[in-house]
C-alpha positions as CSV (number, residue, x, y, z in Angstrom):
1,X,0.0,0.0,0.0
2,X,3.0,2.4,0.6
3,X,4.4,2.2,-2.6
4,X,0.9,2.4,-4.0
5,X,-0.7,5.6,-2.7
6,X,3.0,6.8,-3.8
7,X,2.7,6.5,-7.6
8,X,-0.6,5.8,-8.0
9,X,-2.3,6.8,-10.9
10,X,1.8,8.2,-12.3
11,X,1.3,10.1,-9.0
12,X,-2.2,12.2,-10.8
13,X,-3.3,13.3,-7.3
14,X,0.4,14.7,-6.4
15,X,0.4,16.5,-9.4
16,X,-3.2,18.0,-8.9
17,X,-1.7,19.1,-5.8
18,X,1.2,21.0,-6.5
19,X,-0.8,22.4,-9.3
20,X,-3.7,23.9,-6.7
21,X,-0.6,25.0,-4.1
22,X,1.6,26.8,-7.0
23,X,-1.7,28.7,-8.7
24,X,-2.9,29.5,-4.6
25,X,0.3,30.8,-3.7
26,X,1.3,32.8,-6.9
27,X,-2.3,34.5,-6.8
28,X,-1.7,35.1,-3.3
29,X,1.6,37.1,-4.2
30,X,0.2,38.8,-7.2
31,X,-3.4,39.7,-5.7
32,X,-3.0,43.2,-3.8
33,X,-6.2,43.7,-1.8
34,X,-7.4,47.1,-0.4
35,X,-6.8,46.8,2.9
36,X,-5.2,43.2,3.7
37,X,-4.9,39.7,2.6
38,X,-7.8,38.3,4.7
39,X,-10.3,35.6,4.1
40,X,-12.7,38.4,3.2
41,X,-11.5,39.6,0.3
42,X,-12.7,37.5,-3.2
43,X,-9.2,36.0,-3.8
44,X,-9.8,34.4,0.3
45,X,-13.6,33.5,-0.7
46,X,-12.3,31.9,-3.7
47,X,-9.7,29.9,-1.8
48,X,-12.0,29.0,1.0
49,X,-14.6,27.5,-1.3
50,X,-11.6,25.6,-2.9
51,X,-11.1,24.4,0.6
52,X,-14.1,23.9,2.3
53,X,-14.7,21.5,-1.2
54,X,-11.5,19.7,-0.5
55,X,-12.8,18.9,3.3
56,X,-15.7,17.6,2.1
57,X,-15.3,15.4,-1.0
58,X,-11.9,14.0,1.0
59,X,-14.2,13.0,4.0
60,X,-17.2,12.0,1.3
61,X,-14.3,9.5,-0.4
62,X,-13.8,8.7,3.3
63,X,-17.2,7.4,4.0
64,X,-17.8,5.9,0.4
65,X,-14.5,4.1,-0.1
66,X,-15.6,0.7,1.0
67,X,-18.5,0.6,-1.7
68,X,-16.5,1.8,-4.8
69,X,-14.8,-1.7,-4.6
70,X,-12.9,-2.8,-7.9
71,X,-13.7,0.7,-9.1
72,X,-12.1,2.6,-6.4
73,X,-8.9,1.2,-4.6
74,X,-7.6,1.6,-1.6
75,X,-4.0,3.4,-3.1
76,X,-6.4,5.9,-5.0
77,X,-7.8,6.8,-1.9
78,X,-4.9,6.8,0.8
79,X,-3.5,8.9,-2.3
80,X,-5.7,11.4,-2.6
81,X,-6.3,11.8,0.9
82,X,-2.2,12.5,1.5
83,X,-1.8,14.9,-1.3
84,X,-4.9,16.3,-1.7
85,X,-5.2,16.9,2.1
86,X,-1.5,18.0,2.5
87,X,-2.7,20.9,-0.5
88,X,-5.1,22.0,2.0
89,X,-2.6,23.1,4.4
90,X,-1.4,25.6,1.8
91,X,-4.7,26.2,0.4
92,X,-6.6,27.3,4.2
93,X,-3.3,29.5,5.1
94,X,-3.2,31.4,2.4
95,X,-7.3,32.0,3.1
96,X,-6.9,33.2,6.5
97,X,-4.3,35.6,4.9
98,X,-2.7,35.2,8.3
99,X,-4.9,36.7,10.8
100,X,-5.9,34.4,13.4
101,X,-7.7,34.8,16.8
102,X,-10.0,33.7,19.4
103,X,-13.1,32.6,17.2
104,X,-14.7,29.8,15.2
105,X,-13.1,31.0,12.1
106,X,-9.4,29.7,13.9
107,X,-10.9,26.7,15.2
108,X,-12.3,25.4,11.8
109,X,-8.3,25.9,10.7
110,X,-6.9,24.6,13.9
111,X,-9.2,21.2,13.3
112,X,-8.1,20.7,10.0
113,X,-4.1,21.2,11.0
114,X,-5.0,18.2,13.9
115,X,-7.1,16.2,11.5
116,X,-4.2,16.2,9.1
117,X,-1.4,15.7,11.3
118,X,-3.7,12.8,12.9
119,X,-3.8,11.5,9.2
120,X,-0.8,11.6,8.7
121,X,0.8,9.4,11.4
122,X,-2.0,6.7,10.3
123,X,-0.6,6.7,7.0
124,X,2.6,6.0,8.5
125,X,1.5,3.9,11.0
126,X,-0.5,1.4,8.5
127,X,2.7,1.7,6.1
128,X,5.5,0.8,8.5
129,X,3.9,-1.1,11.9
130,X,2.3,-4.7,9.9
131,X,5.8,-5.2,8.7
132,X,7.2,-4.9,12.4
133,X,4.3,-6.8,13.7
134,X,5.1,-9.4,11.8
135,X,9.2,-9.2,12.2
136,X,8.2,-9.3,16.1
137,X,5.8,-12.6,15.9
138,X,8.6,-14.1,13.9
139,X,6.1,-15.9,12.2
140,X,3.9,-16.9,14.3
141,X,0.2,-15.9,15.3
142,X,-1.0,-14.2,18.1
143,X,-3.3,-17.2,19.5
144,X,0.0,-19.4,18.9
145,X,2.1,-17.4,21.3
146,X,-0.7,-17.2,23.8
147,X,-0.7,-21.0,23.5
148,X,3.0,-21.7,24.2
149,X,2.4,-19.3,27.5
150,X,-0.5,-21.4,28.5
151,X,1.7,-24.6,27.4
152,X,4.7,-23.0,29.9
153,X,2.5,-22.4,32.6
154,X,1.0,-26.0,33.0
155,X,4.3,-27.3,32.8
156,X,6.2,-25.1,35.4
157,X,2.7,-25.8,37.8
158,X,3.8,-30.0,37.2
159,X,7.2,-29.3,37.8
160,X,6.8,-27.5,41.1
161,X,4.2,-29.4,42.9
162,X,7.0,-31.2,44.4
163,X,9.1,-28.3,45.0
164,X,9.5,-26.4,48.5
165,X,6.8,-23.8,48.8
166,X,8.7,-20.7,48.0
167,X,9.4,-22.1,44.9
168,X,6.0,-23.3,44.6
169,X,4.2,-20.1,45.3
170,X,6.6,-17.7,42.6
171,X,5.4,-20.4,39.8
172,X,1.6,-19.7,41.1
173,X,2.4,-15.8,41.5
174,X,4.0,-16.4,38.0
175,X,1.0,-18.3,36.5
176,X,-2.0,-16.5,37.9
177,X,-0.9,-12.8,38.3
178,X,0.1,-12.2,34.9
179,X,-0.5,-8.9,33.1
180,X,-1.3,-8.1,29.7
181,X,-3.6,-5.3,27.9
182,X,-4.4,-2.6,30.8
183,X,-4.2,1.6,31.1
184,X,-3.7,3.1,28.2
185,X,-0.6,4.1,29.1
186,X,0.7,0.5,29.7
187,X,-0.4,-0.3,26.6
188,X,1.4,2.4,24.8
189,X,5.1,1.9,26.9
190,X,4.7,-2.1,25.6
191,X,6.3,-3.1,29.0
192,X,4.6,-3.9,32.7
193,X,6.7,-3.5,35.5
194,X,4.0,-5.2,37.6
195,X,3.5,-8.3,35.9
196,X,3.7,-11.2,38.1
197,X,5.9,-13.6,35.8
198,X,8.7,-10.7,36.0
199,X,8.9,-10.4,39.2
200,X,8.6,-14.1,39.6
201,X,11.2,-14.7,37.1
202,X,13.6,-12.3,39.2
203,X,12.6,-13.4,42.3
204,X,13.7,-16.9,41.4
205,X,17.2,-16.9,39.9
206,X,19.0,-16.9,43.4
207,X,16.6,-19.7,44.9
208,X,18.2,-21.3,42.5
209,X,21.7,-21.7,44.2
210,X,19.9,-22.0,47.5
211,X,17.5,-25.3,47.5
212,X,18.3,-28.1,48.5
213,X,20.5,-30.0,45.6
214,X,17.8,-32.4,44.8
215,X,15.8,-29.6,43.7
216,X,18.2,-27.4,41.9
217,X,17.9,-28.7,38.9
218,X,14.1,-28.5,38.7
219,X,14.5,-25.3,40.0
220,X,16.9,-24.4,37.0
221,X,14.2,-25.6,34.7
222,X,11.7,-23.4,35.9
223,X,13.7,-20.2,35.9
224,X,14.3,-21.0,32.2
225,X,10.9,-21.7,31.5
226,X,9.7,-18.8,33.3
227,X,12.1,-16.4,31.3
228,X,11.1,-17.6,27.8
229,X,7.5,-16.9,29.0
230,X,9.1,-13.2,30.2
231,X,10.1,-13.5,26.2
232,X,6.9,-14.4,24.8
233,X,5.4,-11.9,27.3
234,X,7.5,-9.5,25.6
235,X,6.5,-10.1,22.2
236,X,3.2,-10.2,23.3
237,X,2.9,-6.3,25.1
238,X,4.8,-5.3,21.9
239,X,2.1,-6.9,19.4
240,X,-0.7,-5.0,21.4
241,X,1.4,-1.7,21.6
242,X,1.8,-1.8,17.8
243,X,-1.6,-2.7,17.2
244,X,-2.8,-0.1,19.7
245,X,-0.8,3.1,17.4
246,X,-1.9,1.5,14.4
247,X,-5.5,2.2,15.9
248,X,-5.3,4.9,18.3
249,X,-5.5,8.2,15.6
250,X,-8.7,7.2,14.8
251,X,-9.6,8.2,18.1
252,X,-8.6,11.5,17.5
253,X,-9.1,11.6,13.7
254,X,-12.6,10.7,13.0
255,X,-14.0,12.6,16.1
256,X,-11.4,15.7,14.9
257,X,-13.2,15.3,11.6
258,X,-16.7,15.4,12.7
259,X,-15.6,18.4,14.5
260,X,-14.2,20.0,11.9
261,X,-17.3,19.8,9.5
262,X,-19.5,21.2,12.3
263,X,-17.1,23.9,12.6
264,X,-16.5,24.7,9.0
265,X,-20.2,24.9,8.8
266,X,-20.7,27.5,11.5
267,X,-17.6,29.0,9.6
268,X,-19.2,29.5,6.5
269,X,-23.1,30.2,7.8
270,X,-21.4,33.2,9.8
271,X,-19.4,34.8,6.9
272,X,-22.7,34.4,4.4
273,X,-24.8,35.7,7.4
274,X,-23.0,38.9,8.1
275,X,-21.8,39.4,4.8
């Protein structure tokens, strides 16, 4: 899809783009208005419609692209909605003529800037995380890895029924009090600090020198088994982090678009209505 979206089309949309931003900003330079450059003036009514046209048939291709099917792929659209909404950055500036403030005019601009920043790192995200996903999984599925835990843990509980109960109890602590998913925030850092199979893990390797000698050796077998879990584990937290960028900007992209049209419609309903 990266390469895709790229070229697509011998890179049309790119084109169209550079074409709107070079025409915007050499009428901006050659327009002299009365007063100031302003969104007032008919070169900034011009470039607003252009905009406010943009927003809406980029978030209309939004909403439609899963009908178009054959007709419409998936590169046609990521690549319109890059270029096409990376033009708009150019397009709205040059609108305002630089005069911000305090009012529902900057708001519909400072929306757009967050919905295509937010955008943006999706792209990237959907372009660059599957292919470290799948580098971190080595090859293997979620479920599998999730099975080899479960596989681990019902083999360290055999091994240490025997064992003294120190040794017993940090192979229960490791089984039952392990951590995965959570906060937000725990999701995002991909590590858990908490996470009873780490602590059990380090709690562990010097009981190993200290049981009894008939029990060292199980005892060895178990730390190794618990630190390949502490592995998988691993692997694991970093397949949900990964997964979790991947999704988190639409959180902020689809509500941040919604806003945006709202906003862009009070925009333009208050310059008609006191025009």
């Amino acid at each position: 899809m990266h390469d895709g979206f790229l070229t697509y089309g011998k890179m049309k949309f790119l084109k169209l783009a550079v074409v709107l931003c070079v025409v915007t900003i050499v009428a901006y330079i050659f327009y002299e208005p009365i007063d100031e450059h302003n969104g007032g003036t008919w070169l900034g009514y011009t470039l607003g419609t252009i905009g406010a046209l943009l927003i809406f048939w980029l978030t209309w291709l939004g909403i439609r692209k899963r009908r178009y099917g054959a007709n419409f792929s998936l590169s046609a659209w990521v690549s319109a909605h890059v270029y096409l909404g990376l033009s708009l950055i150019v397009i709205a500036t040059l609108h305002t003529g630089f005069q911000f403030g305090w009012n529902v005019h900057t708001l519909a601009y400072a929306l757009m800037m967050i919905v295509i920043i937010s955008g943006g790192f999706g792209i990237y995200a959907y372009s660059r995380y599957p292919k470290i996903m799948s580098e971190n999984r080595r090859g293997s599925s979620l479920n599998d890895i999730l099975a080899q835990i479960g596989d681990i843990d019902r083999e360290c509980r055999q091994i240490a029924a025997p064992l003294p109960d120190n040794v017993s109890a940090l192979v229960v602590q490791s089984c039952e009090q392990t951590q995965l998913g959570g906060s937000i925030t725990r999701i995002l850092s991909g590590k858990d600090n908490r996470c009873g199979a780490t602590a059990a893990f380090e709690q562990l390797r010097p009981l190993v020198s200290e049981v009894d000698q008939q029990y060292s050796q199980a005892t060895r077998k178990l730390l190794i088994l618990i630190g390949k879990k502490c592995g998988l584990l691993t692997t694991v937290r970093r397949d949900i982090q990964l997964k979790a960028l991947m999704d988190i900007w639409l959180r902020v992209h689809i509500p941040m678009t919604v806003a945006l049209l709202i906003a862009l419609l009070i925009h333009i309903f208050s310059v008609f209505y006191y025009w």
